[in-house]
N, C-alpha and C positions, 0 to 999 in steps of 0.2 A: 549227286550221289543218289543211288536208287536202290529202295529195299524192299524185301518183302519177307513175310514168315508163313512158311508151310505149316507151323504146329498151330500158327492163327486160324490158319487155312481150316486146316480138320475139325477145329473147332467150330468154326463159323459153318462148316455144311452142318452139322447137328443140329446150331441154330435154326438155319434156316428149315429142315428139315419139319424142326419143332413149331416153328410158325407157320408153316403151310399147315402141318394139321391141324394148329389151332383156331387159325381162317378156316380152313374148309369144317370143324367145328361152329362156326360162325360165331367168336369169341369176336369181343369189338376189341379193337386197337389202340382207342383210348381210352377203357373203361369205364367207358360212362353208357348208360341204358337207352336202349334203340327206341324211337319212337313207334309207338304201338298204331300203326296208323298202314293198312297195306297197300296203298296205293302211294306210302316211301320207302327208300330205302334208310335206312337206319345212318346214324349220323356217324359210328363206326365206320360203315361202309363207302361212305360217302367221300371221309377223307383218304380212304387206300384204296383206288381205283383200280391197282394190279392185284385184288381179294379175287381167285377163282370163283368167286359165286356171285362177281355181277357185271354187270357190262362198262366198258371204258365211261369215262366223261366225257366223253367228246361227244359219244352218242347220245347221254342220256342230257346232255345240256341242250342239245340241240332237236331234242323233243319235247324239253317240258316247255313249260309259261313260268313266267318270271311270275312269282309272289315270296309273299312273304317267307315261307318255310325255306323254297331253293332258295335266296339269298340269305339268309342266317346257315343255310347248310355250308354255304360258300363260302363264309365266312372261315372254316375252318377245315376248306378242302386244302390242305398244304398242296397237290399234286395240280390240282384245278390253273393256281395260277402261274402254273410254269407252262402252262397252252394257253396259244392266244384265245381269246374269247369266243368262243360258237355264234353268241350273239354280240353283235357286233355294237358299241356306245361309246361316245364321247363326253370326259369329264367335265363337267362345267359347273362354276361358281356365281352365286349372287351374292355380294357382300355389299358393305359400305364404302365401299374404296374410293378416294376421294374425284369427284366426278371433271376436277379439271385438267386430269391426266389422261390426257387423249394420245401424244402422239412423243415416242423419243426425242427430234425433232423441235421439240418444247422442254427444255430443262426447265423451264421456272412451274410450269405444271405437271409435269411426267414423276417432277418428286416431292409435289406439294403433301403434304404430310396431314391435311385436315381430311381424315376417314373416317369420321364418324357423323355423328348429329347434334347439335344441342339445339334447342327453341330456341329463339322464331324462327332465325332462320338455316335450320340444316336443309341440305338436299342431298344427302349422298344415300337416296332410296330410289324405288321405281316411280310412284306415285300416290297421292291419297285417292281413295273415292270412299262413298258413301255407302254401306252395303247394311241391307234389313236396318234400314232411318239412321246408321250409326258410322261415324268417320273412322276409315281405317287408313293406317299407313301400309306400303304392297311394298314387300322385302324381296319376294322372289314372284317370278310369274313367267311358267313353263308351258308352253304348246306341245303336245305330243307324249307318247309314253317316255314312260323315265321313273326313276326313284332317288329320292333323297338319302344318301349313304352319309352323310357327315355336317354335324349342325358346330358351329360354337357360338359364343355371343358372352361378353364379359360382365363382371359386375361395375355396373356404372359410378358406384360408390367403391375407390379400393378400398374401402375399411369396411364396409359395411354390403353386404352381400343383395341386401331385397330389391324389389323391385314390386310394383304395382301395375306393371303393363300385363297385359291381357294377348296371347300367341291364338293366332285361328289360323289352321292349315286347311285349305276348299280343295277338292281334290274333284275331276273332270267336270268343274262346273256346276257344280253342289252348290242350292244357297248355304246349307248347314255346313258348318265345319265337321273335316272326320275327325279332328283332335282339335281340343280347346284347352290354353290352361296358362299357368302362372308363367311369360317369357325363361324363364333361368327353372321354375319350379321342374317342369316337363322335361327338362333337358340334361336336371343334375342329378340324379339316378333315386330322387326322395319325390317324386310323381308316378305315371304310369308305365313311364320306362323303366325298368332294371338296370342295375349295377350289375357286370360292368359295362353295359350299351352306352349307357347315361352314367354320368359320374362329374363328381365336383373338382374338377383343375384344381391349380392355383389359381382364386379367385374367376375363375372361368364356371362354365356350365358346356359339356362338349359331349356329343350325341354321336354315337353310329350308330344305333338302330335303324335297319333299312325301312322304308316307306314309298313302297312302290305306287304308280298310278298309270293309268291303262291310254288317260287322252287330256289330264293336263292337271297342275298343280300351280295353287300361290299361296300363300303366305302373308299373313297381316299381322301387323300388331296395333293396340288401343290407343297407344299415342307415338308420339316421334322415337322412334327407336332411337341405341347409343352407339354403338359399333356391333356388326353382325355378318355371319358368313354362310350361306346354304350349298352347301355341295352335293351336287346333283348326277344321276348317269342317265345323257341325253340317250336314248335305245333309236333304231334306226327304223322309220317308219315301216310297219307292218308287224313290228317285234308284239309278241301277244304277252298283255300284263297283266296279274288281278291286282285290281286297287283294293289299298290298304281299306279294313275295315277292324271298327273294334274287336268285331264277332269273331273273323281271322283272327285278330290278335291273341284270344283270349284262348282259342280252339290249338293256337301254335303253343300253348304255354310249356309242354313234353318238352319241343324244341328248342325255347327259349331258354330252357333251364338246364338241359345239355349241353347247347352251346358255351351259354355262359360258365359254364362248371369247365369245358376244356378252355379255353381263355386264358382260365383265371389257374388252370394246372396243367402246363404248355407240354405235349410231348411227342418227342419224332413217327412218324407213321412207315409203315413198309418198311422196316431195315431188317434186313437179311446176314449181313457181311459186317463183322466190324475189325479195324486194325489198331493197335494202339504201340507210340514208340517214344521212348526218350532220346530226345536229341540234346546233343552239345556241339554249341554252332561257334566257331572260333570268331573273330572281327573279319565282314567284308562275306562270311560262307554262306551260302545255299544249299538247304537239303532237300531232296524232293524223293516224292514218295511214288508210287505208281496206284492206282488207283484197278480194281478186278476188270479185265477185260471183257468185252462184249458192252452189250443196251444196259444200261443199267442208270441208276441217279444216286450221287449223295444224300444223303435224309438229314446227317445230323454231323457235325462238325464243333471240335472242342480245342479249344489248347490252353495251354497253363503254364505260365512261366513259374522258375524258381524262385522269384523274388521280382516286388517292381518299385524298390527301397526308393531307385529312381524313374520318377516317373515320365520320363519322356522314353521310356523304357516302350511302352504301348507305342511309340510313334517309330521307334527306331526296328521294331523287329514288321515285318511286312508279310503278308499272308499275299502268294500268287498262286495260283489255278490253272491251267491248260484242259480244255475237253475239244477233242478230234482235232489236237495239230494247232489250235488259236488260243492265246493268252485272251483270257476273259475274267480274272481278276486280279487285280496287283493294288492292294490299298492295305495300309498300315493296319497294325489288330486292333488301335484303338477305334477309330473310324469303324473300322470292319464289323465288331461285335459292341458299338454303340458306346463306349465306357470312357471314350476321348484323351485327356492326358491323365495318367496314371490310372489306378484299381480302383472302378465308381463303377459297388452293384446295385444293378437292378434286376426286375425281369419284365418282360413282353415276350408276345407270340412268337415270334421267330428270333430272339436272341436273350438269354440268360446270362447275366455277369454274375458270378455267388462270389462271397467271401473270402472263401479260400482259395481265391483267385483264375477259377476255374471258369472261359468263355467260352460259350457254346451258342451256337445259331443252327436252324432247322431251317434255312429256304432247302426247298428240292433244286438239285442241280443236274438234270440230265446229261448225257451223253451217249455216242452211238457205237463207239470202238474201242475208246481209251480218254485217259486223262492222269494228271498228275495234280499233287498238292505238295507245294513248298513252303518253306519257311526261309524267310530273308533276313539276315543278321546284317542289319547296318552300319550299327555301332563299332567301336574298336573292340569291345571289351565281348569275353565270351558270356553268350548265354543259355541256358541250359531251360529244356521246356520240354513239357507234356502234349503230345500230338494224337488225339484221336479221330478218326472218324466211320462212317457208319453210312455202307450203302444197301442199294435195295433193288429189285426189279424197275423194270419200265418200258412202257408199249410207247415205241415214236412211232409220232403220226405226223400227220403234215402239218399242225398245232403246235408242235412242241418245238421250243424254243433251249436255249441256251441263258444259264444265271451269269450276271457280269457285274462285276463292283469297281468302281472307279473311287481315284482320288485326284483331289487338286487342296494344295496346302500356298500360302501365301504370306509374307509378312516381310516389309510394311505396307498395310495395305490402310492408303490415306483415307481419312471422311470428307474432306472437303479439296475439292466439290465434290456431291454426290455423286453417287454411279451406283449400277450396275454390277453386282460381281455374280459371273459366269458358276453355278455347279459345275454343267453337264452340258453338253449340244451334244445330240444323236440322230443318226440318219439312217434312215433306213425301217424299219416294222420290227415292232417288239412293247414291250409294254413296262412302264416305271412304276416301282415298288417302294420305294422309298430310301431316306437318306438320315446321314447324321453332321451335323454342324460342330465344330469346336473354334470358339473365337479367345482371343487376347482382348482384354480390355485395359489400356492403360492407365483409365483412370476412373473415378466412381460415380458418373454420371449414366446413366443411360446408356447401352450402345444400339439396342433392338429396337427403333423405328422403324425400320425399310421391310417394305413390302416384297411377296414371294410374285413374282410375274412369269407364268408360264406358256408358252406358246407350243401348239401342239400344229403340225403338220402344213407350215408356213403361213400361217394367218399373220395377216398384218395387226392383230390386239391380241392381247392373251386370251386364252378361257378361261386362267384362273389369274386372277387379280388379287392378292392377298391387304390384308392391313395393317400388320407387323410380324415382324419377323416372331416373336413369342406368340401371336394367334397360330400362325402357320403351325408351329409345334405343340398347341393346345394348351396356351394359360394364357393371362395377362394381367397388366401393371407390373412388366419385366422390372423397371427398377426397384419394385420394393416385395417384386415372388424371386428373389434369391434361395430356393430352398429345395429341395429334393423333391420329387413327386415320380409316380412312377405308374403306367397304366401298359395293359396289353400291345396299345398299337401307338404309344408315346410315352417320352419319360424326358427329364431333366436329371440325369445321371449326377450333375456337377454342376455349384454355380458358388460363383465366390471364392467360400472355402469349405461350403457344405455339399457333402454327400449321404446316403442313407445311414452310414454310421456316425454321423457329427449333423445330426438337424439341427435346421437355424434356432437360437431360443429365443429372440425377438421378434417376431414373426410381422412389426411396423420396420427395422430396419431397411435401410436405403442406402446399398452400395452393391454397384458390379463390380467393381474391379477385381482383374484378374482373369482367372480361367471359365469359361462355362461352357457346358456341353449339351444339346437338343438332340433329340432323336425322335423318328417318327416311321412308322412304316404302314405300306397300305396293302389292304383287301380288298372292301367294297370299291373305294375311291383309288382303286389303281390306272393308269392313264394308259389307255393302249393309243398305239399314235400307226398311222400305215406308213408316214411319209419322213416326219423328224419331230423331235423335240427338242425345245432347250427351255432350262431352268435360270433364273437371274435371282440373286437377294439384291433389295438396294443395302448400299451401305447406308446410313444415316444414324450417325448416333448425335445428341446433342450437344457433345463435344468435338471440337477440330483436334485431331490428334493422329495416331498411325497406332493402325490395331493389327490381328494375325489374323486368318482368316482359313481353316481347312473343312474339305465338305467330302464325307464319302458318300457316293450315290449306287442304288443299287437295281439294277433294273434286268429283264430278258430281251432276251432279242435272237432271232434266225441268224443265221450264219451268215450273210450279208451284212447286218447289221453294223456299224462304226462310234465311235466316240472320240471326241476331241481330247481326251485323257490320255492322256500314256505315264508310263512310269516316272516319277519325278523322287530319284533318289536324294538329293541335292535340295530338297526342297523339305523331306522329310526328318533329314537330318541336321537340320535349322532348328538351333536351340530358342527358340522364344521364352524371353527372359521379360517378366513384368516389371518396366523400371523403378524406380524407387521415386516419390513424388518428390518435383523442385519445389522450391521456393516458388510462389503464383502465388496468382488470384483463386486458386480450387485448392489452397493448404486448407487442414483442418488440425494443424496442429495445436498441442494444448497452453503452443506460449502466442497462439494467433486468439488474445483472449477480446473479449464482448467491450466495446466504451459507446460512452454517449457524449454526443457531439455537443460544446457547449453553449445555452438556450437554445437546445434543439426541441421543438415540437413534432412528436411524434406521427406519423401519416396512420399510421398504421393501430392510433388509439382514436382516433376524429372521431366524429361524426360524417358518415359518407354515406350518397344517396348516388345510385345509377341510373338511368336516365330510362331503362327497360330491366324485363326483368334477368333476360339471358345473360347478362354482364353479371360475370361474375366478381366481387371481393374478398379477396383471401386477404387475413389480416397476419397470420401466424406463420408466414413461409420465412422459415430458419434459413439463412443464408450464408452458414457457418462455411458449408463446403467450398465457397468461393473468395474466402478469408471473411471473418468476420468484421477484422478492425475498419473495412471501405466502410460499411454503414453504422450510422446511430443505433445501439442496442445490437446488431446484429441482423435487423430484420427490416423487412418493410412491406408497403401494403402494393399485393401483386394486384392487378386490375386483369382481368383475361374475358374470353371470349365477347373480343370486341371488335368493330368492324369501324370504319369511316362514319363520323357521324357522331359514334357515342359517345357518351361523358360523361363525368363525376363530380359530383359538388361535394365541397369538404366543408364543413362551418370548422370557422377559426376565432378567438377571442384575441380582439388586439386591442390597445389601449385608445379609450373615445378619445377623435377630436383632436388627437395627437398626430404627427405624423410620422408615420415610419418605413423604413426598406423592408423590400419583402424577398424573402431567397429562398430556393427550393435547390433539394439534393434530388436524383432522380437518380434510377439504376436505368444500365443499358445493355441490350441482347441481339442475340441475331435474331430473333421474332418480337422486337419493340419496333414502337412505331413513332410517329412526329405528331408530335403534341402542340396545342393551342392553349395559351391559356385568357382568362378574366376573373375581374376583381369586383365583385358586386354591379357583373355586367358591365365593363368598363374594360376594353378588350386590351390584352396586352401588345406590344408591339413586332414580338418575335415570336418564329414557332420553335420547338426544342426536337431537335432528332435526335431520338433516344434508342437506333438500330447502333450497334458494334458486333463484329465477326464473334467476340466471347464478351462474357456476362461481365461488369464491371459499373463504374457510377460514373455520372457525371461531375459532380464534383459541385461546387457553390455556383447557381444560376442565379441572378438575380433578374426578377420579374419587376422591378420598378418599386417608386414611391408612392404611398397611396395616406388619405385621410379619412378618415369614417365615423360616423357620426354617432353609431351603436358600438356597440361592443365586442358585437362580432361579425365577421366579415362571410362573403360564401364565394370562394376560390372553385372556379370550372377550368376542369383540364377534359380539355374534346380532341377527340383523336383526329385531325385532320389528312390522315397518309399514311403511309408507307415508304420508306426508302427503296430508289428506282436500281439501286445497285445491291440491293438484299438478294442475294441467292434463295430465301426464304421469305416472303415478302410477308409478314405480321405488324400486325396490331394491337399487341398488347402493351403494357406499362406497368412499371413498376415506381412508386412515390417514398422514397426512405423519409426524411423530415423536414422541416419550415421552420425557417430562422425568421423571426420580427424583431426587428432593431429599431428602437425609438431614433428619431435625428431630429436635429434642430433645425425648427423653419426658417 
C-alpha cells in the first residue's frame, strides 16, 4: 500500500521555504553558537553541508588537517558520515586481550578468557621499559599519524572505583608526556576531559575525546595495568595531523562546549519535507510509504506504537527501507531504534526512545531517485502506530553511500563449547556505524565474557580485539552493572528487570537473568573497510546453558555493497521465553537454607598464608546461587589468581599426640584445577582434581591419618595442574571445610 498527502505536500514547501531563508540568514541549525574563530566554519554549518552558504564536505574534508577542532566538528556532522571518508584510516585497537589467542585453529586459546593483568605475572600489555629513571607499563604504541578516538579501562575494585596508577600519553616521541594524570581520573569526565567526552560508565571510565598525533603515540601507565582498550584511527601515510596539545586544547574550548551541548540535545539537521500517518496493520500486512522523489536523504525517522502492553511487540513489528530499487533495511524496531524487547527509554546521538513511546533515530539515509519506508506486522494480532519521517536535500557524489540496518535473531544459542557468533559479514566498501545486542539469559550467572573480534578487509587477526562483551558496549563488571545507564554514543536500555523507569535499588546486586539490551553507535571510531568486514561476539557465559541471541547492525555502503543478513521472519517471530529455574545446583530458593556440616572446620575462618602475594583469598564468596545446602555454612574459601606451583598453608588445631583422620570437602568448577596436598610437609599420597563442566563439591576426601606432636598442624594445598580435558584450562580452588576425627591407634 502506497500513500501520499498533497495538503502535507503544501505544507512542507512553506517549510522548506522558511529554512532556506533562514540558512541563507545564517541561523545555525542546531542552536547552538558558532565558533568565533574565521578561519572555521561554524559548527552549525558544519553539520548541514546542503547550507547555501558553504561548500560540500567532501571538499572542505579534504582540504583541511586533521586536529583537534575538525574532529570534534565531526563528531557531530550527521551528513559527514553517510560519505566515505576523504581521508582515508583504519580502525585499530590496543587492549588487554588475552595474548594466547592467536589463531581460531586454537580453541583452548582463541577463547582463553584471562584479558587482563594482575601482578607478577600479567602480560597481556605491549611492554615495560624505563623512561626519565622510571618503570613504565606500554598499553598502546602507534607509528605514524593517527588519533585516539575511544579510551575505556574499568574499575579494578567492582566496589570501589580508585585507583593509584599514574596514565602518561608521549605523543611523536616526546620525552614529556602531552597528557599525564589519574588512569580512570582523566578519563571519567571529573579531570581535564569534559562530560560528555569523558564520563563514568557503569563502574567503567570511557573517553571519546579525540587526540590526534601527527608521527606517533604510546601510552604508559605506573604500574601493571587491569584490563584496558585504546581505539585508535590508523590515517594513511602522508595524512597531515596537528598533534594534540594543551594549548590546542584550551584554545578549542568554543568548540568543546558546542559540541558537547548538541550531544547532549540530539537534533535532526537539513529537513525540509516531513510526512506523518497513522497506520492500522492487520496480522501478516505491510504498509509502505513512498518517500519525495528525486536526490534527497531522510534526516529523521519516528514511530510509535499504540501500546507495547506486550512486549515482544518491538520484535514483531519490523522497520524495512528500499532507496533506488535495493532493500537496505529490514530489522525489527526494537533493534532498529536500540530499546530491544519491549518500551526501554533512552537517549543518544542518533536514536531517542521517550516515554511515551515515541522512537526516533536521525542517521542520514540518502538516496538518488526514490525510496520507500514500511512497516511490517508480523504478528497475528493488529497493530496500530505513528509513522513519521523527515527528509531533506542532498548533493551525491562519488562518497556517498547508502544506510543499511541488518538483523540476525537466534535462540537456542548454546555456551558450550564456545564460539563465535556471527553479527554481520560485509563485502564490498562502505563503512560500520554501529549496533545493538539483545540476549536471553537463562540463568543468573554471568553471560558477557566473550570478546568483540573484528576483522576488516580479509586480515587473518582482527584489528579490534575486544575483552568483554559489556567493555565493548562501555561498562563493566557485567554481572553486578545490571542497571540502566545511558550516554550519547552508548546505553544499556535494559538489564534484568531494570530500565530507566524502574533503577536498580541495590546497586551490589548480582543477577542477569533474563532480558538485556546493549547499544552502541559510532563517529570518531567508525570502521570504514574497502574490501569486507565481519563482526564475531564470542559466546561465553559462565554458565553451560542455551541463551537467545539478536544483533541489529547498522552500517553504509555503495550500491555494490552485500550482507550476509537477509530478512528472517521466522526467526523474529520466536517467542523467547526465560524459563523458570529447575531444581539444581544454581537454586536460590528460600527452602535451599544454609547448614553446617557436623565437626566441620571451617576453610574459610583459618588461618591461611599464600605463597606470593598475586594469590588471591577470598574468604566470604556466598555460594547461595549454586544451592547452599552442597557446602558447610554456605560458603567457602575461594583461592584464585593462581598458576602451577602455588600454594596455601592453612594452620589447623588437632588434638596432640592423638591420632586422627583427616578429610577435606573441596568445590569444583570449570576453571579449578588439581591439587596436591601435605601435612606438616609429609606429602599426601593422591592429587585431587577439582575441574567439573558446572560448579559443584567434591564431597568427603580423605587425605589420610596423621599424628602430631603440637597442636596444630599446617596443611599445604599446591596447585599441581590443570585438567587436559578442560575446555578452559584453570587454576583456581575452592576449600569449603576439614573434618578431624580422632581414631584409635
Amino acid at each position: 500500500m502506497k500513500l501520499t498527502s498533497s495538503g502535507d505536500r503544501s505544507v512542507n514547501r512553506s517549510v522548506l521555504l522558511t529554512a532556506m531563508i533562514l540558512l541563507l540568514a545564517g541561523s545555525s541549525v542546531l542552536g547552538i553558537s558558532s565558533v568565533c574563530d574565521a578561519a572555521d566554519d561554524s559548527i552549525s554549518q558544519q553539520v548541514d553541508p546542503n547550507s547555501p552558504n558553504q561548500t560540500s564536505s567532501k571538499h572542505r574534508s579534504a582540504d583541511s588537517v586533521v586536529t583537534i577542532q575538525t574532529l570534534l566538528k565531526d563528531m557531530v556532522d550527521r551528513d559527514g558520515i553517510a560519505r566515505f571518508p576523504a581521508k582515508n584510516f583504519r580502525l585499530r585497537q590496543h587492549s588487554s586481550y588475552n595474548r594466547d589467542s592467536k589463531t581460531p585453529d586454537d580453541p583452548k586459546g582463541w577463547f582463553a578468557n584471562g584479558d587482563f593483568n594482575r601482578p607478577p605475572n600479567g602480560k597481556n600489555f605491549i611492554r615495560t621499559e624505563v623512561i626519565n629513571g622510571k618503570k613504565e607499563w606500554v598499553l598502546m604504541d602507534h607509528d605514524g599519524p593517527g588519533a585516539i578516538v575511544r579510551t575505556w579501562m574499568p574499575w579494578q575494585n567492582q566496589k570501589n572505583g580508585g585507583t593509584d596508577l599514574v596514565m602518561r600519553i608521549y605523543l611523536d616521541g616526546e620525552s614529556e608526556p602531552a597528557l599525564e594524570g589519574n588512569m580512570l581520573g582523566m578519563f571519567d569526565g571529573t579531570g581535564v576531559i569534559p562530560y560528555p567526552f569523558a564520563h563514568p560508565s557503569l563502574r567503567s571510565a570511557v573517553n571519546f575525546f579525540p587526540i590526534p598525533y601527527a608521527k606517533s603515540c604510546k601510552v604508559t601507565v605506573s604500574q601493571m595495568p587491569f584490563f584496558y582498550q585504546f581505539t585508535f584511527r590508523e590515517y594513511d601515510e602522508g595524512t597531515t595531523v596537528e598533534t594534540f596539545t594543551l594549548d590546542d586544547f584550551r584554545a578549542a574550548e568554543n568548540v568543546i562546549n558546542d559540541v558537547g551541548n548538541a550531544l547532549l540535545h540530539p537534533n535532526a539537521t537539513g529537513t525540509t519535507d516531513r510526512q506523518r500517518f497513522r497506520v492500522k496493520m492487520a496480522g501478516s500486512e505491510t504498509m509502505a510509504y513512498d518517500l519525495p522523489p528525486g536526490t534527497a536523504a531522510v534526516r529523521e525517522l519516528s514511530v510509535k506504537l499504540a501500546d507495547y502492553d506486550d512486549a515482544m511487540i518491538t520484535r514483531n513489528v519490523v522497520l524495512k527501507m528500499d532507496f533506488d530499487g535495493k532493500e537496505t533495511v529490514w530489522c525489527p524496531i526494537g533493534e532498529f531504534f536500540g530499546t530491544g524487547i519491549g518500551l526501554n527509554p533512552f537517549q543518544g546521538w542518533y536514536r531517542t526512545v521517550a516515554k511515551d513511546g515515541t522512537m526516533t533515530c536521525r542517521w542520514v539515509m540518502p538516496y538518488q531517485t526514490h525510496g520507500t519506508v514500511s512497516l511490517i506486522n508480523l504478528g497475528s494480532d493488529d497493530v496500530v502506530a505513528d509513522l513519521e519521517f523527515k527528509t531533506g536535500r542532498w548533493n551525491w557524489d562519488e562518497r556517498s553511500m547508502y544506510f543499511h540496518a541488518n538483523w540476525r535473531g537466534q535462540c537456542p544459542v548454546p555456551t558450550r563449547p564456545f564460539s563465535d557468533w556471527n553479527y554481520v559479514t560485509l563485502k564490498g566498501r562502505g563503512v560500520y556505524v554501529g549496533d545493538t545486542l539483545t540476549v536471553m539469559n537463562p540463568v543468573e550467572r554471568w553471560w558477557g565474557e566473550g570478546d568483540e573480534k573484528i576483522f576488516v578487509d580479509g586480515e587473518a587477526f582482527p584489528s579490534i580485539f575486544g575483552t568483554g562483551t559489556e567493555d565493548y558496549y562501555g561498562y563493566s563488571w557485567g554481572g553486578r552493572s545490571t542497571d540502566f545507564y545511558e550516554h550519547p554514543f552508548h546505553a544499556q536500555p535494559f538489564s534484568h528487570r531494570y530500565n530507566k523507569q524502574n533503577r536498580k535499588p541495590n546497586t551490589d546486586e548480582r543477577n542477569t537473568l533474563g532480558y538485556s539490551t546493549e547499544t552502541r553507535t559510532r563517529v570518531l571510531d567508525t570502521m570504514p573497510f574497502s574490501e569486507s568486514l565481519q563482526l564475531d561476539m564470542e559466546v561465553w557465559s559462565w554458565s553451560e546453558c542455551d541463551m537467545g541471541y539478536a544483533a541489529g547492525t547498522y552500517w553504509y555502503g555503495f550500491s555494490g555493497t552485500t550482507s550476509n543478513r537477509q530478512p528472517a521472519p521466522d526467526d523474529a517471530t520466536q517467542r523467547w521465553v526465560v524459563p523458570p529455574r529447575p531444581p539444581s545446583s544454581e537454586s536460590t530458593s528460600s527452602s535451599d537454607a544454609t547448614q553446617y556440616f557436623e565437626n566441620a572446620i571451617e576453610c574459610e575462618s583459618l588461618s591461611a598464608v599464600a605463597n606470593r602475594e598475586g594469590v588471591k583469598l577470598i574468604r566470604d564468596q556466598n555460594l547461595g546461587r549454586y544451592g547452599k545446602h552442597q557446602w558447610s555454612g554456605g560458603r567457602h574459601l575461594f583461592v584464585r589468581d593462581t598458576e602451577a606451583g602455588d600454594f596455601v598453608d592453612l594452620k589447623v588445631a588437632v588434638p596432640s599426640e592423638r591420632p586422627f583422620e583427616l578429610r577435606i570437602h573441596a568445590t569444583t568448577s570449570f576453571d579449578y584445577g588439581i591439587l596436591d596436598f601435605s601435612v606438616d610437609g609429609q606429602t599426601v599420597g593422591k592429587s585431587l582434581d577439582t575441574y567439573s563442566a558446572k560448579v559443584g563439591v567434591t564431597g568427603p576426601v580423605t587425605l589420610g591419618r596423621f599424628t602430631s606432636n603440637d597442636k596444630e598442624i599446617t596443611i599445604r594445598i599446591e596447585v599441581a595442574g590443570s585438567n587436559p580435558n578442560a575446555k578452559v584450562p584453570g587454576t583456581f580452588f575452592g576449600l569449603d571445610c576439614l573434618i578431624i576425627e580422632p581414631v584409635t591407634p
